[in-house]
DSSP file (Angstrom, degrees, kcal/mol; ACC not computed):
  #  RESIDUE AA STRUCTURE BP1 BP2  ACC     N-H-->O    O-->H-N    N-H-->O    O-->H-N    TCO  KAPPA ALPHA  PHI   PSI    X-CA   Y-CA   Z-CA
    1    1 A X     >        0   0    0      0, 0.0     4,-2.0     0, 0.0     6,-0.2   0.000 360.0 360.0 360.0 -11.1    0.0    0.0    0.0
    2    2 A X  T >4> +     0   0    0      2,-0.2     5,-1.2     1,-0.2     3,-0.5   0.954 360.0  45.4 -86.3 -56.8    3.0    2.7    0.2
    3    3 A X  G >45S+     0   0    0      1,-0.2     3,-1.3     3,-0.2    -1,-0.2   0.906 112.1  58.4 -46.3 -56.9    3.6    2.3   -3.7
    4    4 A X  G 345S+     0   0    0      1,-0.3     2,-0.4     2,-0.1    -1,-0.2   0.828 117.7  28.7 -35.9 -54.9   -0.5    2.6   -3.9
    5    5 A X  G <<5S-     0   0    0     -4,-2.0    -1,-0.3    -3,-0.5    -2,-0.1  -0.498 116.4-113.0-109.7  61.5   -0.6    5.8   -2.3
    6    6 A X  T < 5 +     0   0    0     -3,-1.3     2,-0.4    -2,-0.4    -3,-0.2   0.428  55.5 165.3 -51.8  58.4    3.2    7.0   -3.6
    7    7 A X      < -     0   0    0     -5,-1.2     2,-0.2    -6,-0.2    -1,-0.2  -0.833  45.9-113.9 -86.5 132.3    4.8    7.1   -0.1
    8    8 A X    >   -     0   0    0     -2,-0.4     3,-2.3     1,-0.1     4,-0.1  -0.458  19.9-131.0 -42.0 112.8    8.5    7.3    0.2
    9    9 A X  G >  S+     0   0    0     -2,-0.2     3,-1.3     1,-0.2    -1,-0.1   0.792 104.4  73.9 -40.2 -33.7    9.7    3.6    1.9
   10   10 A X  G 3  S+     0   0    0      1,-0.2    -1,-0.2     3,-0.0    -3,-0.0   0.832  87.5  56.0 -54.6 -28.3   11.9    6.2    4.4
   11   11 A X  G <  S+     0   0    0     -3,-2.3     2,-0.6    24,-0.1    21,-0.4   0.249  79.0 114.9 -93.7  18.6    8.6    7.5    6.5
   12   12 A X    <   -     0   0    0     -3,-1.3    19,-0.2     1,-0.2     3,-0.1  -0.889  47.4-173.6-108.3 122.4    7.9    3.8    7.3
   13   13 A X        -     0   0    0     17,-4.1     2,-0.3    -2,-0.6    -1,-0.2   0.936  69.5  -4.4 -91.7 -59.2    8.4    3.8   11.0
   14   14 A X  E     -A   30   0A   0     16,-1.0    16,-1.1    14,-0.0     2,-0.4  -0.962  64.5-132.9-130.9 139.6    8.1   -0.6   11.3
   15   15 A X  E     -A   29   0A   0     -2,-0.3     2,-0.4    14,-0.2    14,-0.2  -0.800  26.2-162.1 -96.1 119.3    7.2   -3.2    8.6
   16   16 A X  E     -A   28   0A   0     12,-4.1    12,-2.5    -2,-0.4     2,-0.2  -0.885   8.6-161.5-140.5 158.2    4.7   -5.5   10.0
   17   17 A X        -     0   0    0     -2,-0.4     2,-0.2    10,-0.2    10,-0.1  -0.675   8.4-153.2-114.4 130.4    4.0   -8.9    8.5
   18   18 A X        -     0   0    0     -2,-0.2    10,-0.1     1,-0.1     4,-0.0  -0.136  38.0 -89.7 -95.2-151.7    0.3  -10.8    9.4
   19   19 A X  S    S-     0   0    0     -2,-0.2     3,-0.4     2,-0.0    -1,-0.1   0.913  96.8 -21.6  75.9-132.4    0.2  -14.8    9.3
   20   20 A X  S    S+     0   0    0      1,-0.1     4,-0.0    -3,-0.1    -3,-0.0   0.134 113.9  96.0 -95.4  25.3   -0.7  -16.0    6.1
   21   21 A X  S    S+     0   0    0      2,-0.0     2,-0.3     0, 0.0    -1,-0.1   0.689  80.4  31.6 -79.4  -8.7   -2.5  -12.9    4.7
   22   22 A X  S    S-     0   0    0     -3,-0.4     2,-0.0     4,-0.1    -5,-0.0  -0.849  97.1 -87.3-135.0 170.4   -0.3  -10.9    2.6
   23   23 A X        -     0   0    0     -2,-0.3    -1,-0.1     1,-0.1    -2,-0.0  -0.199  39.3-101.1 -63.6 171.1    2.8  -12.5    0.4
   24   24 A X  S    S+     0   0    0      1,-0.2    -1,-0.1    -7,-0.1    -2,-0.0   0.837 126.7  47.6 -61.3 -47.9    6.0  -13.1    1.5
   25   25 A X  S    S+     0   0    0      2,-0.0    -1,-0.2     0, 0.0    -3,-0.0   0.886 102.8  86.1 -72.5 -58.7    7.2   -9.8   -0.3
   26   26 A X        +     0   0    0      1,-0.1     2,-0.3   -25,-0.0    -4,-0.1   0.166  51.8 171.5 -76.5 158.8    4.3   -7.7    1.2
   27   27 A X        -     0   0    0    -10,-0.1     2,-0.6     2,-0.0   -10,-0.2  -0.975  39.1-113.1-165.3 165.3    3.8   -5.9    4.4
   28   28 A X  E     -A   16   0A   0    -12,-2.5   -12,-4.1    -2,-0.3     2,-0.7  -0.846  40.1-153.3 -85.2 113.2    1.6   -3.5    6.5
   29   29 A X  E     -A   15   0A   0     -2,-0.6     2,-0.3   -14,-0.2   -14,-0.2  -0.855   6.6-162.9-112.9 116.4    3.8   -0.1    6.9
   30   30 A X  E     -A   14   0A   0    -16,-1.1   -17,-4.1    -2,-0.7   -16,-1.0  -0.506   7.5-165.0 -84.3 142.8    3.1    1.6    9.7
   31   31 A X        -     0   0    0     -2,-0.3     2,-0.5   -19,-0.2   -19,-0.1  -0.865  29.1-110.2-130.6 160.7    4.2    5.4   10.0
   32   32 A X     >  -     0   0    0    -21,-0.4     4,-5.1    -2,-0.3     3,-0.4  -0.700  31.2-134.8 -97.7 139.4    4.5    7.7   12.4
   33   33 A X  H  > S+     0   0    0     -2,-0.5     4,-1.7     1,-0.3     5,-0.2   0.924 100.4  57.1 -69.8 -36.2    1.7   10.5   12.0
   34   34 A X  H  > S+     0   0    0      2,-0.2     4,-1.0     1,-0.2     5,-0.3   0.872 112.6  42.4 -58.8 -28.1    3.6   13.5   12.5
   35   35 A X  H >> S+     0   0    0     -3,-0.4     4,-1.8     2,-0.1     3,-0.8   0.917 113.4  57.5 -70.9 -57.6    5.9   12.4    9.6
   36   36 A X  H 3< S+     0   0    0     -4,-5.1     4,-0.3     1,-0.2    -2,-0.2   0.773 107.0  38.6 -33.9 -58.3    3.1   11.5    7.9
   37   37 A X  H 3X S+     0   0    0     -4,-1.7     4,-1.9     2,-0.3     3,-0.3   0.596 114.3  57.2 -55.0 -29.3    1.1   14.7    7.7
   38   38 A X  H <X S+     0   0    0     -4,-1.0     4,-3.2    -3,-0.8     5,-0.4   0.920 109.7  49.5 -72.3 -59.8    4.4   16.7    7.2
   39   39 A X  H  X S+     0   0    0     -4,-1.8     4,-0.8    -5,-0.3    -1,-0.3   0.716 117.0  39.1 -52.9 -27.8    4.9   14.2    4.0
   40   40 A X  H  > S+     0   0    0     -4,-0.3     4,-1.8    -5,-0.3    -1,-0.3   0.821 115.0  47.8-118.5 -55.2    1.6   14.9    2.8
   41   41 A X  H  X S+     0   0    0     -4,-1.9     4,-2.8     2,-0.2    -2,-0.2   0.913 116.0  49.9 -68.2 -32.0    1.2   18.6    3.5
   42   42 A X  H  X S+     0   0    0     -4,-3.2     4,-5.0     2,-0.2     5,-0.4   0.995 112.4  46.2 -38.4 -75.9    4.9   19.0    1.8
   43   43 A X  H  X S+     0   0    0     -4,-0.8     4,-2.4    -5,-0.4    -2,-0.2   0.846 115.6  46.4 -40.7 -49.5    3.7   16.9   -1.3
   44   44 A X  H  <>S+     0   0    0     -4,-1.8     5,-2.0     2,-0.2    -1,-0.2   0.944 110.9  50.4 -72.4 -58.3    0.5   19.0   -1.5
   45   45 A X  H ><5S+     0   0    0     -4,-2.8     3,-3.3     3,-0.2    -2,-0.2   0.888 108.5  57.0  -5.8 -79.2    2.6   22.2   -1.0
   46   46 A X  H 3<5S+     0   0    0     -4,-5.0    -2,-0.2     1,-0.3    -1,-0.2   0.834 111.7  47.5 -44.5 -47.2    5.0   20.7   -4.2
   47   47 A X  T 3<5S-     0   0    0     -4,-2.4    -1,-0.3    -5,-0.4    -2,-0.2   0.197 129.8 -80.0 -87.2  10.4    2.2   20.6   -6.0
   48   48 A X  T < 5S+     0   0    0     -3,-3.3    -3,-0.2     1,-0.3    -2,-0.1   0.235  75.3 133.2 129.2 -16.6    0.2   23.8   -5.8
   49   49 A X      < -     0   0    0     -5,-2.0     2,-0.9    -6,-0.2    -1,-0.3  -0.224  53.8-130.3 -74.6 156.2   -1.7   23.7   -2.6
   50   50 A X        -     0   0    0     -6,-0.0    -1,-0.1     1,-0.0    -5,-0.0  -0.543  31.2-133.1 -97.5  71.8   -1.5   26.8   -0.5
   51   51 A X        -     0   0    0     -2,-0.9     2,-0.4   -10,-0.2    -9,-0.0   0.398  22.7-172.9   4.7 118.0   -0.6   25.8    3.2
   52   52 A X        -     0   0    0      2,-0.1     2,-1.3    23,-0.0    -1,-0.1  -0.932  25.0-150.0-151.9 162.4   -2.2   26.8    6.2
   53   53 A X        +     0   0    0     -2,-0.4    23,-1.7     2,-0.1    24,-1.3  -0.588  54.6  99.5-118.3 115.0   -1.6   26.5    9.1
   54   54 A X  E     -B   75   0B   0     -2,-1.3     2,-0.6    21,-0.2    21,-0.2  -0.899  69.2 -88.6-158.7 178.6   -5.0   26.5   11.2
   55   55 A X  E     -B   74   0B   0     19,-1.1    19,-2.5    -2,-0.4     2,-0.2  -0.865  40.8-126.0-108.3 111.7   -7.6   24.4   12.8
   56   56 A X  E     +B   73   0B   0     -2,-0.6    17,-0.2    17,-0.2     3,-0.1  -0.394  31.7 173.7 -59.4 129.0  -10.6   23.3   10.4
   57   57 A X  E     -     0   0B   0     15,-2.2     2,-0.2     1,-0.3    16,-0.2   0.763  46.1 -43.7-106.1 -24.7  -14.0   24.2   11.9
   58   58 A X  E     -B   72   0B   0     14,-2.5    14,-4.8     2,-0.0     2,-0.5  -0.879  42.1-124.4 177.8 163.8  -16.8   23.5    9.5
   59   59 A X  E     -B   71   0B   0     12,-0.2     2,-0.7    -2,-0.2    12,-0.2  -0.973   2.8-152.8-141.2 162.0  -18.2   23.6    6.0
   60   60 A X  E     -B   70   0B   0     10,-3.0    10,-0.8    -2,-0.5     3,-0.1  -0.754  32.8-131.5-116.9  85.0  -21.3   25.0    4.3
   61   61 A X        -     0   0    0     -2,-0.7     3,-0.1     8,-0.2     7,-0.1   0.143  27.8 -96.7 -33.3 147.3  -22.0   22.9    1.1
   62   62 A X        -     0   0    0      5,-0.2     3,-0.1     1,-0.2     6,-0.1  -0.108  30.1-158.8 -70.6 169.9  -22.7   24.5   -2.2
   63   63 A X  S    S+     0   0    0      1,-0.2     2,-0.2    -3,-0.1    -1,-0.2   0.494  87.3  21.2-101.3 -39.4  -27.0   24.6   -2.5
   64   64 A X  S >  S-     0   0    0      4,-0.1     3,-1.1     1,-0.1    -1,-0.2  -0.748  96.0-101.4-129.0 178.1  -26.4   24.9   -6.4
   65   65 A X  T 3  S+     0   0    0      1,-0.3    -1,-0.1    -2,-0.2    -3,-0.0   0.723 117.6  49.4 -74.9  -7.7  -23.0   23.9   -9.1
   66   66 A X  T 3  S+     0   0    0      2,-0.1     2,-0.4    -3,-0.0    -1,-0.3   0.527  85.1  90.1-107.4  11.8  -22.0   27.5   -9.2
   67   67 A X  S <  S-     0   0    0     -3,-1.1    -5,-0.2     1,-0.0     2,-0.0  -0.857  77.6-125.4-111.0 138.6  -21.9   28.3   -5.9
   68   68 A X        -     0   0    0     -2,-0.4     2,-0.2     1,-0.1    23,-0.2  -0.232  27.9-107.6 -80.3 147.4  -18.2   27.7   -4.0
   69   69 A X  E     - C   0  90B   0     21,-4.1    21,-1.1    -7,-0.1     2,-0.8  -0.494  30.6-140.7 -75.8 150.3  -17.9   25.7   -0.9
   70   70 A X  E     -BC  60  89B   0    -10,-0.8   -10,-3.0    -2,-0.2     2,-0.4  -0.680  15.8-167.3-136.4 117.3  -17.2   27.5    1.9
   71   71 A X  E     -B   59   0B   0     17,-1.0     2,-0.5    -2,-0.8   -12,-0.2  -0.602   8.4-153.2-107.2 161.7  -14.8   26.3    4.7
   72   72 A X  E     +B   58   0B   0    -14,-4.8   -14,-2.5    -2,-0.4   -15,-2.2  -0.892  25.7 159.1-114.7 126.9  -14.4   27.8    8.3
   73   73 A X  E     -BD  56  86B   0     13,-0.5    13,-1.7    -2,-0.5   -17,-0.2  -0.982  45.1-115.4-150.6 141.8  -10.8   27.4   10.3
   74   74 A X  E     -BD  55  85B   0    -19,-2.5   -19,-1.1    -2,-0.3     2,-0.5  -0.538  36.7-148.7 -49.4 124.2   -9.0   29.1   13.1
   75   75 A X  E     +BD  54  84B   0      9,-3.1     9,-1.4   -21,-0.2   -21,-0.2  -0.981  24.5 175.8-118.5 159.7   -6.2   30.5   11.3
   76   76 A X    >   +     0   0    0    -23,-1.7     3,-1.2    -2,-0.5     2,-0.2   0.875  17.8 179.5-100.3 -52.5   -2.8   30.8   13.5
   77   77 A X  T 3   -     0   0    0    -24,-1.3    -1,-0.2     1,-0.3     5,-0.1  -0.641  65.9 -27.7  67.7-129.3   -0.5   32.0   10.8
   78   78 A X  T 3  S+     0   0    0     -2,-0.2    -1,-0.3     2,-0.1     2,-0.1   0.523 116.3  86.8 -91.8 -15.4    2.7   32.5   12.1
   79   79 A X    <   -     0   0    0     -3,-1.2     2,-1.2     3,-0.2     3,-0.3  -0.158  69.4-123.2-104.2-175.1    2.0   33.2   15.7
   80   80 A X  S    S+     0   0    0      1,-0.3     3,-0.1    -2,-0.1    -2,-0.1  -0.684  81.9   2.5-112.6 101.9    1.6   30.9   18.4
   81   81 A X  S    S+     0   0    0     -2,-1.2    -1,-0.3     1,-0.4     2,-0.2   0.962 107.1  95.6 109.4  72.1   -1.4   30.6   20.8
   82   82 A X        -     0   0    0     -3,-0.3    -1,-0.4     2,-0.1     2,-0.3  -0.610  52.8-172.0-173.4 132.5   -3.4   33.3   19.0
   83   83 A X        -     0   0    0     -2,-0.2     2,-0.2    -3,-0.1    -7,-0.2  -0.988  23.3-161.7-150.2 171.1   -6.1   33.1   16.2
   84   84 A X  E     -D   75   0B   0     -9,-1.4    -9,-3.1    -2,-0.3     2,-0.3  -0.725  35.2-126.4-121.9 143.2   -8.8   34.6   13.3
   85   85 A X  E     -D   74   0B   0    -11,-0.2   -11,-0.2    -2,-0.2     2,-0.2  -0.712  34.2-160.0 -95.8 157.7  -11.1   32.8   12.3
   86   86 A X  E     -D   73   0B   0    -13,-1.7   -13,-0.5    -2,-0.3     2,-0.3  -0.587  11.0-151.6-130.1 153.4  -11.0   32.6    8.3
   87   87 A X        +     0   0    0    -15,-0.2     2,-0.2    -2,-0.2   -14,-0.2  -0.534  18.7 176.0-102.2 167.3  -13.6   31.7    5.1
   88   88 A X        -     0   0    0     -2,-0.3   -17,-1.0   -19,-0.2     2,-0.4  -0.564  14.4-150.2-145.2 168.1  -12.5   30.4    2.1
   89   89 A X  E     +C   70   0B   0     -2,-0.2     2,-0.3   -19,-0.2   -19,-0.2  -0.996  14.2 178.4-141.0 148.5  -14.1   29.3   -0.7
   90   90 A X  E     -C   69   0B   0    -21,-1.1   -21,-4.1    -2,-0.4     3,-0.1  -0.901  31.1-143.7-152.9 164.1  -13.3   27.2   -2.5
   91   91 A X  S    S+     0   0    0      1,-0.3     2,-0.3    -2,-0.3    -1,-0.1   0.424  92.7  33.0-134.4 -20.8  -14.7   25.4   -5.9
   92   92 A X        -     0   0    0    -23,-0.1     2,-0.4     2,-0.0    -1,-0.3  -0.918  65.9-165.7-152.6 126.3  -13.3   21.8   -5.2
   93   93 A X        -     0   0    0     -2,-0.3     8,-0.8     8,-0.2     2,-0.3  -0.872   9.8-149.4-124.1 135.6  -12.9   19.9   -1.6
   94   94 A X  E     +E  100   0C   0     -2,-0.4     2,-0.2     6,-0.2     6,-0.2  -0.739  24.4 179.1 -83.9 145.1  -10.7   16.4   -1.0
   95   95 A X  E >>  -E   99   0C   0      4,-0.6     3,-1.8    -2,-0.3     4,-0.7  -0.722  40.9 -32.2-122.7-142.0  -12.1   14.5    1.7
   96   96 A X  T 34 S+     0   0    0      1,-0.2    -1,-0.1    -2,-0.2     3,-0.1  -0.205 131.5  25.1 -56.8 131.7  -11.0   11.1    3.2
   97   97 A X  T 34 S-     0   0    0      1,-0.1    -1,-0.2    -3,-0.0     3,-0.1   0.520 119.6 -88.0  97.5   6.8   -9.8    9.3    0.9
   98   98 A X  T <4  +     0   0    0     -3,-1.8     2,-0.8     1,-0.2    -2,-0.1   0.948  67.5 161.8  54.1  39.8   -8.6   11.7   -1.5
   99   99 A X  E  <  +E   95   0C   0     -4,-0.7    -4,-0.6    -3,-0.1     2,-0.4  -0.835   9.0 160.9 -98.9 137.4  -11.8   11.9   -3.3
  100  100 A X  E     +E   94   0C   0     -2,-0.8     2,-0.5    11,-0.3    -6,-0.2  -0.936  11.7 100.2-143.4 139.4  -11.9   15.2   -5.4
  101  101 A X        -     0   0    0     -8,-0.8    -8,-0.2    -2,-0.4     9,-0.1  -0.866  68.0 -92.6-176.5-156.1  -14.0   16.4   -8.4
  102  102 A X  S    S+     0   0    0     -2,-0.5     2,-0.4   -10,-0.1    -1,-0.1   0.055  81.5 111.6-140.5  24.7  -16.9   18.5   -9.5
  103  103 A X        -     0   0    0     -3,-0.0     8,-5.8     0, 0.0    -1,-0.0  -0.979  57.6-144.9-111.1 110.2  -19.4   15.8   -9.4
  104  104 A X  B     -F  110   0D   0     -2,-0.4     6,-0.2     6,-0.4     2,-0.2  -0.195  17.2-169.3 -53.2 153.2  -22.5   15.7   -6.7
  105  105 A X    >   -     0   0    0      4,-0.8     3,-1.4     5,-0.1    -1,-0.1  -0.616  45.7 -81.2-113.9-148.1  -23.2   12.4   -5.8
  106  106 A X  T 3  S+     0   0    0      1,-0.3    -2,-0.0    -2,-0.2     0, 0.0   0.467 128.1  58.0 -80.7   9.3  -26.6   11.6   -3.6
  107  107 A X  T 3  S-     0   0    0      2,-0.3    -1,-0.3     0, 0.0     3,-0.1   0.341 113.2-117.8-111.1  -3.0  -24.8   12.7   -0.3
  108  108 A X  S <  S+     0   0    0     -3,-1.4     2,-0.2     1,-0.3   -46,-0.2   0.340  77.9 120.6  96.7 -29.2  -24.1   16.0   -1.6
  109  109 A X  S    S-     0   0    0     -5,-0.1    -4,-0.8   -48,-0.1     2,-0.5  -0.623  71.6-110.0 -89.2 151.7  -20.2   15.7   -1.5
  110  110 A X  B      F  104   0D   0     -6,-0.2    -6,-0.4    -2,-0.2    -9,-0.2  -0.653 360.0 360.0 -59.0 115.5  -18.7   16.2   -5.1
  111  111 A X              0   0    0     -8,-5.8   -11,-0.3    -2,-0.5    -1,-0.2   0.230 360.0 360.0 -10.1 360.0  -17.0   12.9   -7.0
């Protein structure tokens, strides 16, 4: 699963191996979550996303396909133990799973 989701073999904290479930070759790799998230918000970064660094608080789904999603976060910025709360809006949302698109399905979240 780290080649699935194109994690570098270095942020793999322990390899661990079940019984007879996986192949010989295969393993579970377990990571530590602060490297993880660093690895991921880096990568996102490398690729266009604009960083912040705040605390998500909610979001208010579009009612129609031209109207922008709009999420609410504590933002910190640079200082420490102080925050604004923030909009943004924004026209396409990941959630778990890395699902992203501009297609409703019947739950409302985009394809």
């Amino acid at each position: 699963m780290i080649e699935e989701f194109g994690l570098p073999k270095d942020i793999v904290d322990r390899q661990v191996q079940i019984g007879q479930t996986l192949k010989d070759d295969e393993f579970i790799g377990m990571v530590r979550r602060e490297v993880l998230d660093d690895f991921l918000r880096q990568r996102a970064k490398t690729n266009g996303a604009t960083l912040i660094n705040g605390l998500f608080m909610g979001m208010t789904l579009p009612q129609s396909k031209e109207e922008p999603y709009v999420l609410t976060y504590n933002d910190f910025g640079e200082a420490e133990g102080s925050a604004r709360s923030q909009a943004a809006e924004e026209e396409v949302v990941c959630r778990e799973r890395a699902v992203c698109g501009d297609e409703r399905g019947s739950d409302g979240w985009r394809k």
